[in-house]
C-alpha positions as CSV (number, residue, x, y, z in Angstrom):
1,X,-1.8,-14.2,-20.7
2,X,1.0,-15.2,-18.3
3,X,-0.8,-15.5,-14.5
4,X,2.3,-15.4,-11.8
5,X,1.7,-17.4,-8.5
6,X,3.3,-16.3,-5.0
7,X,5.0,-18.5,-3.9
8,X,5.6,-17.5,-0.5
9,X,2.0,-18.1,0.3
10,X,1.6,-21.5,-1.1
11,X,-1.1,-20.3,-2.7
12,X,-2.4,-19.3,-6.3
13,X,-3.1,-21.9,-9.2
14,X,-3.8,-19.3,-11.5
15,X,-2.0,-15.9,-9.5
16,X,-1.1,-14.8,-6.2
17,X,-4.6,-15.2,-3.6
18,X,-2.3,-12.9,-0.4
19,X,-4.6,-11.2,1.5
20,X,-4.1,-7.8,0.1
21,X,-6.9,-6.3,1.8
22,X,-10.4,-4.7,0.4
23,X,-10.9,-4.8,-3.3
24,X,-12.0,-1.0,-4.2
25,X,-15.9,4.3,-8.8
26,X,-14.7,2.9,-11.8
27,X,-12.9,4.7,-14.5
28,X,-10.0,4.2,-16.0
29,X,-7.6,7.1,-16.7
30,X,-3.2,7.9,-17.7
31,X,-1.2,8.5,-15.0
32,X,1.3,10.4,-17.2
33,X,1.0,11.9,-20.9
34,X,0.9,8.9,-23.9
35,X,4.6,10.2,-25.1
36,X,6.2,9.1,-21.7
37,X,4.7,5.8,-21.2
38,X,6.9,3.2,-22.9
39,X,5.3,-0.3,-21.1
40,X,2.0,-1.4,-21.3
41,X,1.4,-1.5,-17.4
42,X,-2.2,-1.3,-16.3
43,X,-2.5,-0.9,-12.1
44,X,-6.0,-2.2,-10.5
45,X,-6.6,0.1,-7.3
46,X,-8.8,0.9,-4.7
47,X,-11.0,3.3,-4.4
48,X,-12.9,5.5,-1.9
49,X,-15.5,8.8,-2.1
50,X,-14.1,11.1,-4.8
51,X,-12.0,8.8,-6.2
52,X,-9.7,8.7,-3.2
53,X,-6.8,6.1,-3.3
54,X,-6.1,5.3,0.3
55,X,-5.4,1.5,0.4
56,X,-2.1,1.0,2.0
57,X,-1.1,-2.3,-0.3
58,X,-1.7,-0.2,-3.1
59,X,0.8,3.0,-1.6
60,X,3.5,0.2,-1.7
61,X,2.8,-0.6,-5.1
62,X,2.0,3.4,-6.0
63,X,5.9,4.1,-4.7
64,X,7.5,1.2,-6.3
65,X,6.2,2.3,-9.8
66,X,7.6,6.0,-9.2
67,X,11.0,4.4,-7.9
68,X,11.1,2.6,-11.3
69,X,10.0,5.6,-13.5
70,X,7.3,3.7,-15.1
71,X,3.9,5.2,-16.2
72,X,0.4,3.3,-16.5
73,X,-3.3,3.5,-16.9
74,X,-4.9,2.7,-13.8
75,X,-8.2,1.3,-13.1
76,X,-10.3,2.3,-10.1
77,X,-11.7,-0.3,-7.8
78,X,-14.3,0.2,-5.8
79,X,-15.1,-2.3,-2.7
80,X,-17.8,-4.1,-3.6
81,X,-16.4,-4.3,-7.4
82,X,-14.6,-7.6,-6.9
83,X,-15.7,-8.4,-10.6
84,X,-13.1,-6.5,-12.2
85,X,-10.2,-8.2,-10.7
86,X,-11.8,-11.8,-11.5
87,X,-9.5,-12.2,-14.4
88,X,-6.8,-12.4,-12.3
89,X,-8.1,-15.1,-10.7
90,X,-8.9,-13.8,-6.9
91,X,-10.5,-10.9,-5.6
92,X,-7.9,-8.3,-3.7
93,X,-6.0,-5.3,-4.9
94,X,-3.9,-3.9,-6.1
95,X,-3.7,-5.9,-9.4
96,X,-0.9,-5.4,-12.0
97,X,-1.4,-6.1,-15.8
98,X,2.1,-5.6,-17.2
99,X,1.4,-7.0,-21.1
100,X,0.7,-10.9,-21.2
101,X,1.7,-10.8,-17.3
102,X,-0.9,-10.3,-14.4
103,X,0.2,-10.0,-11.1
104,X,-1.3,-9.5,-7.5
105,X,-0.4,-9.4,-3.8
106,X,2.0,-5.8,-3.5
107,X,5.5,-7.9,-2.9
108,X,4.8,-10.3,-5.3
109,X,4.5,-6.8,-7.9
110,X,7.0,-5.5,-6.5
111,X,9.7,-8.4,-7.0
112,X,8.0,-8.6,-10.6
113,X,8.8,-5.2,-11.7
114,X,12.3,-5.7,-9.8
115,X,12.7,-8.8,-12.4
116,X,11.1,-7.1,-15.3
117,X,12.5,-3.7,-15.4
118,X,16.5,-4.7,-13.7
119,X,18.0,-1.3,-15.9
120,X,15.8,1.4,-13.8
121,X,16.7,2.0,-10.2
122,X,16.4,-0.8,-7.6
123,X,14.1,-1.5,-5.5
124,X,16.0,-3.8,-3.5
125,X,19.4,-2.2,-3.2
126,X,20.9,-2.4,-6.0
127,X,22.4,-5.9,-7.8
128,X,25.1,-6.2,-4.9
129,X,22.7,-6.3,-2.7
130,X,21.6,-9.1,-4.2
131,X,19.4,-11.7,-2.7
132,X,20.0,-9.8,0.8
133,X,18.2,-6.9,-0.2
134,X,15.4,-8.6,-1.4
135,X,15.2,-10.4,1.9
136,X,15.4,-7.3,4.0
137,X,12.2,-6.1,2.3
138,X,10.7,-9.4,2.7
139,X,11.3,-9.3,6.2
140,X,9.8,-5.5,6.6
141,X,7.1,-7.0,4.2
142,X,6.2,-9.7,7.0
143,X,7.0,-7.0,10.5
144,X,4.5,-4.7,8.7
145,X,1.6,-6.7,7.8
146,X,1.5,-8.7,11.3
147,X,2.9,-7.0,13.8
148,X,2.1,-2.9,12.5
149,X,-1.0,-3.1,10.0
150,X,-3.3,-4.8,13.1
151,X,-2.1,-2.1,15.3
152,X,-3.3,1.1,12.8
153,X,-6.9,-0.3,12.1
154,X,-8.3,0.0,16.0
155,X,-7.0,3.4,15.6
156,X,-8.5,4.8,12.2
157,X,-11.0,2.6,10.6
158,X,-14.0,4.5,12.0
159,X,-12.6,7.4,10.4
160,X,-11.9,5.3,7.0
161,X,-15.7,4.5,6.9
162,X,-16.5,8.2,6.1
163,X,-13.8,7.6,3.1
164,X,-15.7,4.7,2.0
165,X,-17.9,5.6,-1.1
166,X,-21.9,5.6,-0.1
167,X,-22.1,2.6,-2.4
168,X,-20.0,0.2,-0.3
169,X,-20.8,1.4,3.2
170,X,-23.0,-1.1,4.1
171,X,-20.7,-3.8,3.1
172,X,-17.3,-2.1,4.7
173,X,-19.3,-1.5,7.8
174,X,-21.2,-5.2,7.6
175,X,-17.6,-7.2,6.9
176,X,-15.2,-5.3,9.0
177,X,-17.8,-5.6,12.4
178,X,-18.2,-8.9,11.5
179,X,-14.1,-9.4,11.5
180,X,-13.3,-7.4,14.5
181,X,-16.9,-8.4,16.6
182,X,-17.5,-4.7,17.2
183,X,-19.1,-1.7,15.9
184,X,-16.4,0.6,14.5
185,X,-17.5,3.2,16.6
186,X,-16.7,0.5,19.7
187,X,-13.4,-0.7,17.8
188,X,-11.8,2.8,17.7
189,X,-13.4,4.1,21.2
190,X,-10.6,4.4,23.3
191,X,-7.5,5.3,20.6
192,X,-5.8,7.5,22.9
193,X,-4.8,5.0,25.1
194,X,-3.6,2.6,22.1
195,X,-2.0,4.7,19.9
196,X,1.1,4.0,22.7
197,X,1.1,0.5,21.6
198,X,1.7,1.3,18.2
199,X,4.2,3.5,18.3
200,X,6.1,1.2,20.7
201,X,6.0,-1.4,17.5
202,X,7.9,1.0,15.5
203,X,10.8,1.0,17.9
204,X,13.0,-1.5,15.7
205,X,12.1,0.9,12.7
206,X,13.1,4.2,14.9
207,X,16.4,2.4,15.8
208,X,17.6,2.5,11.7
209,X,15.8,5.7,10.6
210,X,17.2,8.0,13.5
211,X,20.7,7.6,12.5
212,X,20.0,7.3,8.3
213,X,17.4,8.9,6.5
214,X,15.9,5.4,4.5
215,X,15.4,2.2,6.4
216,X,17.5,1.1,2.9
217,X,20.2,3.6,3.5
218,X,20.6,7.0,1.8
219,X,17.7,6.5,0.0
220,X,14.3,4.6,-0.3
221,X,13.4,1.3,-1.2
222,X,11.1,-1.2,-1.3
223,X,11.2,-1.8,2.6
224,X,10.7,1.7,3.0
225,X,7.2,1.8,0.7
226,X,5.5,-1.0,2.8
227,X,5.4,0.6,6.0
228,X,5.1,3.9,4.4
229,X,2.0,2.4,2.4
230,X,0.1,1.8,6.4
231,X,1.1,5.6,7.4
232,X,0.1,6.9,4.2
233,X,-2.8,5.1,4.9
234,X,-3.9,6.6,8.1
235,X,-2.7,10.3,6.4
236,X,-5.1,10.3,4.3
237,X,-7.9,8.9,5.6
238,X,-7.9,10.5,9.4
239,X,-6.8,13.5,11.2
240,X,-5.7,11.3,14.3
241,X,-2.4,11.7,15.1
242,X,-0.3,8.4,14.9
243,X,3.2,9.4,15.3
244,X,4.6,12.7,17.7
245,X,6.5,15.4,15.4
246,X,9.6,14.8,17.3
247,X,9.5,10.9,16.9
248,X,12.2,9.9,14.0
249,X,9.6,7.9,12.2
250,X,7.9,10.7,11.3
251,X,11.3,12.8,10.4
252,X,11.5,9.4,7.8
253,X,7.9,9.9,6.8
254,X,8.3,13.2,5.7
255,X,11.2,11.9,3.7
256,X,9.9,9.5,1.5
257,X,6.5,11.9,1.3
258,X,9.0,13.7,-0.9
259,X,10.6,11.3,-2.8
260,X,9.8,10.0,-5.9
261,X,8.8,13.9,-7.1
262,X,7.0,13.8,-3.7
263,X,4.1,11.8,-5.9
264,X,2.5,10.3,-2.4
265,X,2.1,14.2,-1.1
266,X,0.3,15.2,-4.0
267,X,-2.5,12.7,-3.5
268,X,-5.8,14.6,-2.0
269,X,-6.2,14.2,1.7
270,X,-9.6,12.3,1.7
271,X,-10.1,12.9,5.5
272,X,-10.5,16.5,5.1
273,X,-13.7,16.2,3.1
274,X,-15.6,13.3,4.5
Protein backbone atom coordinates (compact mmCIF):
# COMPACT_ATOMS: atom_id res chain seq x y z
CA UNK A 1 0.00 0.00 0.00
CA UNK A 2 1.48 3.31 -1.16
CA UNK A 3 0.71 6.12 1.86
CA UNK A 4 1.17 9.80 0.23
CA UNK A 5 2.43 12.55 2.62
CA UNK A 6 1.32 16.40 2.15
CA UNK A 7 3.76 18.11 1.82
CA UNK A 8 2.55 21.46 2.20
CA UNK A 9 1.94 20.79 5.88
CA UNK A 10 5.23 19.34 6.79
CA UNK A 11 3.53 16.79 8.11
CA UNK A 12 2.71 12.99 7.58
CA UNK A 13 5.34 10.05 8.00
CA UNK A 14 2.95 7.61 6.88
CA UNK A 15 0.07 10.23 4.93
CA UNK A 16 -1.23 13.54 5.06
CA UNK A 17 -2.19 14.57 9.18
CA UNK A 18 -4.13 18.38 7.62
CA UNK A 19 -6.75 19.22 9.72
CA UNK A 20 -9.61 18.09 7.63
CA UNK A 21 -12.06 18.48 10.24
CA UNK A 22 -14.45 15.81 12.22
CA UNK A 23 -14.00 12.19 11.30
CA UNK A 24 -17.79 10.97 10.66
CA UNK A 25 -23.29 5.08 10.62
CA UNK A 26 -21.15 2.85 8.92
CA UNK A 27 -22.02 1.05 5.76
CA UNK A 28 -20.45 0.85 2.78
CA UNK A 29 -22.35 1.14 -0.44
CA UNK A 30 -21.65 1.94 -4.87
CA UNK A 31 -21.99 5.25 -5.85
CA UNK A 32 -22.75 4.21 -9.47
CA UNK A 33 -23.78 0.65 -11.07
CA UNK A 34 -20.56 -2.10 -11.09
CA UNK A 35 -20.50 -1.73 -15.18
CA UNK A 36 -19.42 2.06 -14.97
CA UNK A 37 -16.85 1.94 -12.42
CA UNK A 38 -13.51 1.23 -14.06
CA UNK A 39 -10.89 2.30 -10.82
CA UNK A 40 -10.87 0.78 -7.70
CA UNK A 41 -11.41 4.16 -5.72
CA UNK A 42 -12.83 3.70 -2.23
CA UNK A 43 -13.93 7.40 -0.53
CA UNK A 44 -13.97 7.57 3.49
CA UNK A 45 -16.74 10.19 4.49
CA UNK A 46 -18.51 11.67 7.11
CA UNK A 47 -21.50 11.11 8.32
CA UNK A 48 -24.53 12.62 10.24
CA UNK A 49 -28.33 11.35 11.36
CA UNK A 50 -29.72 9.36 8.32
CA UNK A 51 -26.74 8.95 6.75
CA UNK A 52 -26.39 12.63 5.93
CA UNK A 53 -23.08 13.74 4.18
CA UNK A 54 -22.61 17.32 5.16
CA UNK A 55 -18.76 17.70 5.90
CA UNK A 56 -17.60 20.48 3.75
CA UNK A 57 -13.83 18.85 3.08
CA UNK A 58 -15.60 15.99 1.89
CA UNK A 59 -18.07 18.31 -0.73
CA UNK A 60 -14.65 19.40 -2.16
CA UNK A 61 -13.60 15.96 -2.58
CA UNK A 62 -17.52 14.87 -3.59
CA UNK A 63 -17.19 17.56 -6.73
CA UNK A 64 -13.77 16.80 -7.75
CA UNK A 65 -14.65 13.03 -8.24
CA UNK A 66 -17.90 14.08 -10.45
CA UNK A 67 -15.48 16.67 -12.40
CA UNK A 68 -13.29 13.61 -13.15
CA UNK A 69 -16.13 11.12 -14.01
CA UNK A 70 -14.92 8.60 -11.62
CA UNK A 71 -17.24 6.18 -9.69
CA UNK A 72 -16.42 4.55 -6.10
CA UNK A 73 -17.62 2.68 -3.10
CA UNK A 74 -17.78 4.87 -0.25
CA UNK A 75 -17.61 4.19 3.32
CA UNK A 76 -19.53 6.13 5.89
CA UNK A 77 -17.84 7.66 8.87
CA UNK A 78 -19.36 8.50 11.70
CA UNK A 79 -17.63 11.06 14.44
CA UNK A 80 -16.61 9.15 16.93
CA UNK A 81 -15.48 6.28 14.42
CA UNK A 82 -11.91 7.48 14.10
CA UNK A 83 -10.99 3.63 13.91
CA UNK A 84 -11.77 3.22 10.45
CA UNK A 85 -9.49 5.73 9.03
CA UNK A 86 -6.52 4.43 11.32
CA UNK A 87 -5.04 2.67 8.36
CA UNK A 88 -4.26 5.63 6.87
CA UNK A 89 -2.36 6.59 9.50
CA UNK A 90 -4.35 9.80 11.25
CA UNK A 91 -7.79 10.32 12.13
CA UNK A 92 -9.69 13.04 9.73
CA UNK A 93 -11.78 12.67 6.64
CA UNK A 94 -12.34 12.40 3.89
CA UNK A 95 -9.96 9.47 3.17
CA UNK A 96 -9.25 8.21 -0.41
CA UNK A 97 -8.13 4.57 -1.15
CA UNK A 98 -7.44 4.67 -4.86
CA UNK A 99 -5.79 0.80 -5.31
CA UNK A 100 -2.30 0.51 -3.39
CA UNK A 101 -2.65 4.46 -2.87
CA UNK A 102 -4.26 6.05 0.33
CA UNK A 103 -4.63 9.55 0.50
CA UNK A 104 -6.10 12.20 3.00
CA UNK A 105 -6.42 15.97 3.50
CA UNK A 106 -9.19 17.14 0.39
CA UNK A 107 -6.22 19.18 -1.66
CA UNK A 108 -3.84 16.70 -1.23
CA UNK A 109 -6.85 14.19 -3.06
CA UNK A 110 -7.57 16.44 -5.19
CA UNK A 111 -3.89 17.03 -6.70
CA UNK A 112 -3.68 13.10 -6.59
CA UNK A 113 -6.53 12.33 -8.73
CA UNK A 114 -5.33 15.51 -10.94
CA UNK A 115 -1.88 13.33 -11.27
CA UNK A 116 -3.59 9.99 -11.47
CA UNK A 117 -6.37 10.47 -13.85
CA UNK A 118 -4.50 13.58 -16.38
CA UNK A 119 -6.88 12.14 -19.60
CA UNK A 120 -10.39 13.15 -17.81
CA UNK A 121 -11.22 16.83 -17.39
CA UNK A 122 -9.00 19.11 -15.27
CA UNK A 123 -9.33 20.11 -12.27
CA UNK A 124 -6.92 22.76 -12.43
CA UNK A 125 -7.46 24.33 -15.78
CA UNK A 126 -6.41 22.38 -18.03
CA UNK A 127 -2.40 21.38 -18.93
CA UNK A 128 -1.75 25.14 -20.07
CA UNK A 129 -2.68 26.22 -17.09
CA UNK A 130 -0.13 24.44 -15.79
CA UNK A 131 1.51 24.91 -12.44
CA UNK A 132 -0.64 28.33 -12.35
CA UNK A 133 -3.79 26.70 -12.11
CA UNK A 134 -2.83 24.46 -9.53
CA UNK A 135 -1.68 27.47 -7.53
CA UNK A 136 -4.74 29.42 -7.96
CA UNK A 137 -6.63 26.58 -6.13
CA UNK A 138 -4.07 26.34 -3.62
CA UNK A 139 -4.40 29.85 -2.85
CA UNK A 140 -8.51 29.57 -2.71
CA UNK A 141 -7.56 26.32 -0.76
CA UNK A 142 -5.71 28.56 1.98
CA UNK A 143 -8.46 32.04 1.71
CA UNK A 144 -11.17 29.33 2.44
CA UNK A 145 -10.01 27.38 5.25
CA UNK A 146 -8.60 30.55 7.30
CA UNK A 147 -10.19 33.37 6.50
CA UNK A 148 -14.14 31.86 5.35
CA UNK A 149 -14.49 28.33 7.18
CA UNK A 150 -14.01 30.31 10.90
CA UNK A 151 -16.48 32.76 9.80
CA UNK A 152 -19.51 29.97 8.87
CA UNK A 153 -19.20 27.83 12.15
CA UNK A 154 -20.43 30.87 14.76
CA UNK A 155 -23.19 30.98 12.32
CA UNK A 156 -24.47 27.26 11.95
CA UNK A 157 -22.90 24.87 14.19
CA UNK A 158 -25.75 24.92 16.69
CA UNK A 159 -27.88 23.96 13.98
CA UNK A 160 -25.27 21.18 12.69
CA UNK A 161 -25.57 19.58 16.24
CA UNK A 162 -29.16 18.44 15.42
CA UNK A 163 -27.45 16.77 12.15
CA UNK A 164 -25.13 15.02 14.33
CA UNK A 165 -26.20 11.33 14.76
CA UNK A 166 -27.46 10.67 18.62
CA UNK A 167 -24.44 8.50 18.90
CA UNK A 168 -21.80 11.26 18.66
CA UNK A 169 -23.69 14.20 20.32
CA UNK A 170 -22.11 14.12 23.39
CA UNK A 171 -18.68 14.18 21.91
CA UNK A 172 -19.56 16.96 18.98
CA UNK A 173 -21.12 19.03 21.64
CA UNK A 174 -18.17 18.11 24.44
CA UNK A 175 -15.07 18.94 21.76
CA UNK A 176 -16.47 21.78 19.82
CA UNK A 177 -17.46 23.80 23.47
CA UNK A 178 -14.29 22.92 24.53
CA UNK A 179 -12.57 24.56 21.13
CA UNK A 180 -14.70 27.64 20.93
CA UNK A 181 -15.13 28.10 25.17
CA UNK A 182 -18.84 28.37 24.74
CA UNK A 183 -21.95 26.54 24.62
CA UNK A 184 -23.20 26.23 21.01
CA UNK A 185 -26.22 27.74 21.88
CA UNK A 186 -23.88 30.97 23.22
CA UNK A 187 -21.52 30.56 20.05
CA UNK A 188 -24.29 31.08 17.50
CA UNK A 189 -26.54 33.59 19.72
CA UNK A 190 -26.30 36.62 18.03
CA UNK A 191 -25.80 35.36 13.96
CA UNK A 192 -27.71 38.09 12.70
CA UNK A 193 -25.39 40.58 13.45
CA UNK A 194 -22.30 38.32 12.13
CA UNK A 195 -23.57 36.95 9.22
CA UNK A 196 -22.33 40.73 7.80
CA UNK A 197 -18.83 39.80 8.54
CA UNK A 198 -18.99 36.87 6.47
CA UNK A 199 -20.34 37.97 3.62
CA UNK A 200 -17.86 40.97 3.60
CA UNK A 201 -15.05 37.96 3.35
CA UNK A 202 -16.50 36.91 0.18
CA UNK A 203 -15.93 40.24 -1.51
CA UNK A 204 -12.58 39.12 -3.34
CA UNK A 205 -14.69 36.07 -4.51
CA UNK A 206 -17.87 38.39 -5.61
CA UNK A 207 -15.27 40.55 -7.54
CA UNK A 208 -14.45 37.22 -10.17
CA UNK A 209 -17.85 35.47 -10.04
CA UNK A 210 -20.00 38.68 -10.98
CA UNK A 211 -18.45 39.22 -14.20
CA UNK A 212 -17.82 35.11 -15.10
CA UNK A 213 -19.84 32.32 -14.06
CA UNK A 214 -16.70 29.95 -12.39
CA UNK A 215 -14.09 31.49 -10.15
CA UNK A 216 -11.96 29.14 -12.89
CA UNK A 217 -13.60 30.80 -15.87
CA UNK A 218 -16.46 29.40 -17.94
CA UNK A 219 -16.59 26.56 -15.90
CA UNK A 220 -15.76 24.92 -12.51
CA UNK A 221 -12.83 23.72 -10.95
CA UNK A 222 -11.12 22.77 -8.23
CA UNK A 223 -11.06 26.41 -6.64
CA UNK A 224 -14.58 26.58 -7.23
CA UNK A 225 -15.38 23.08 -5.02
CA UNK A 226 -13.50 24.33 -1.90
CA UNK A 227 -15.54 27.16 -1.16
CA UNK A 228 -18.51 25.57 -2.55
CA UNK A 229 -17.69 22.46 -0.05
CA UNK A 230 -18.32 25.38 3.27
CA UNK A 231 -21.68 26.70 1.48
CA UNK A 232 -22.77 23.37 0.82
CA UNK A 233 -22.10 22.90 4.12
CA UNK A 234 -24.21 25.33 5.79
CA UNK A 235 -27.14 24.27 2.87
CA UNK A 236 -27.55 21.30 4.23
CA UNK A 237 -27.25 21.47 7.54
CA UNK A 238 -29.31 24.90 8.45
CA UNK A 239 -32.03 26.98 7.24
CA UNK A 240 -30.10 30.27 8.15
CA UNK A 241 -29.56 32.29 5.40
CA UNK A 242 -25.84 33.03 4.59
CA UNK A 243 -25.75 34.76 1.42
CA UNK A 244 -28.80 37.50 0.01
CA UNK A 245 -30.50 36.12 -3.40
CA UNK A 246 -29.25 39.10 -5.15
CA UNK A 247 -25.48 38.74 -3.98
CA UNK A 248 -23.39 37.15 -7.07
CA UNK A 249 -22.01 34.46 -4.88
CA UNK A 250 -25.04 32.96 -4.53
CA UNK A 251 -25.93 33.44 -8.58
CA UNK A 252 -22.30 31.17 -8.61
CA UNK A 253 -23.63 28.87 -6.05
CA UNK A 254 -26.48 27.97 -7.79
CA UNK A 255 -24.10 27.34 -10.68
CA UNK A 256 -21.95 24.80 -9.54
CA UNK A 257 -25.23 23.18 -7.50
CA UNK A 258 -25.82 22.18 -11.10
CA UNK A 259 -22.82 21.06 -12.41
CA UNK A 260 -21.44 17.97 -12.41
CA UNK A 261 -25.22 16.39 -13.31
CA UNK A 262 -26.12 18.78 -10.42
CA UNK A 263 -24.86 15.65 -8.11
CA UNK A 264 -24.37 18.29 -4.89
CA UNK A 265 -28.37 19.23 -5.35
CA UNK A 266 -29.46 15.85 -5.26
CA UNK A 267 -27.98 15.19 -1.78
CA UNK A 268 -30.90 15.23 0.98
CA UNK A 269 -31.25 18.46 2.85
CA UNK A 270 -30.44 17.15 6.49
CA UNK A 271 -31.65 20.45 8.10
CA UNK A 272 -35.15 19.90 7.15
CA UNK A 273 -35.49 16.78 9.27
CA UNK A 274 -33.56 17.33 12.44
Amino acid sequence: MRLIANSATGVGVLLIAADEGPVVASSSVSQFPAEERVVAITLYDLCGKNGARFSPYGWRTRMALAHKGLGYDLELVKFTEKEKVAFSGQQLVPVLVDGETVVSDSFAIACHLEDAYPDAPSLFGGKDAGAAGRGMAKAINGFVDRMVQPLIAPLIVADVFDCVDETCRDYFRTSREKRFGATLEAFQAGREEKVDAFRTALEPIRTVVKDQPFIGGPTPTYADYVLFGSLQWARLTSTFQLVETDDPIHAWFERVLDSNGAVAREEPIAATAA
